[in-house]
N, C-alpha and C positions, 0 to 999 in steps of 0.2 A: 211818100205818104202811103201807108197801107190801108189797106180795107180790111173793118175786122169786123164778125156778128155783131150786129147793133151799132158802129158808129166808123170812125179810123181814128189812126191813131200814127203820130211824125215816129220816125225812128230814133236815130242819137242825136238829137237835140242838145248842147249841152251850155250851161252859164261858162262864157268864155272868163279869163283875170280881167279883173278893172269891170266889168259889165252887170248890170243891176240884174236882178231876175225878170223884170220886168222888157229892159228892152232885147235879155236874151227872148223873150216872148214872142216879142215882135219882129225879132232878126229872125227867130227861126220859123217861123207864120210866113211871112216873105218867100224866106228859103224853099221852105219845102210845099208849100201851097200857091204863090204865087198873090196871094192875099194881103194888102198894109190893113194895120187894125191900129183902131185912136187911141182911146182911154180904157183900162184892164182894172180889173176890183180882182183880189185873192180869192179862190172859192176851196183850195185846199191842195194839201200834196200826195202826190203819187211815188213808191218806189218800185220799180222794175225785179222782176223775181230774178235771183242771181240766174247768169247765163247757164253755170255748172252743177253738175249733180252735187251736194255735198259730199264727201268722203266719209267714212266710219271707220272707229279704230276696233 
């Protein structure tokens, strides 16, 4: 888990095959914080800024 201004934030968390998004939620909450959590409501999606600079042609 990192620390970042204003809150943290897990690293590669990812939905494994066969795994709901949901209990990826809670496998990776376990994982990386040490925390089980009960029941999860959607509050919305985040994407990650690509790792790479883009390229220009």
């Amino acid at each position: 888990m990192a620390h970042t201004r204003g809150g943290c934030c897990c690293r590669e968390g990812k939905v494994e095959f066969g795994e709901s998004a949901h209990d990826a939620a809670r496998r990776e909450t376990v994982e990386e914080s040490g925390f089980e959590v009960g029941e999860l409501s959607r509050l919305g999606c985040t994407r990650s800024a690509p790792r790479t600079a883009p390229t220009t042609s």
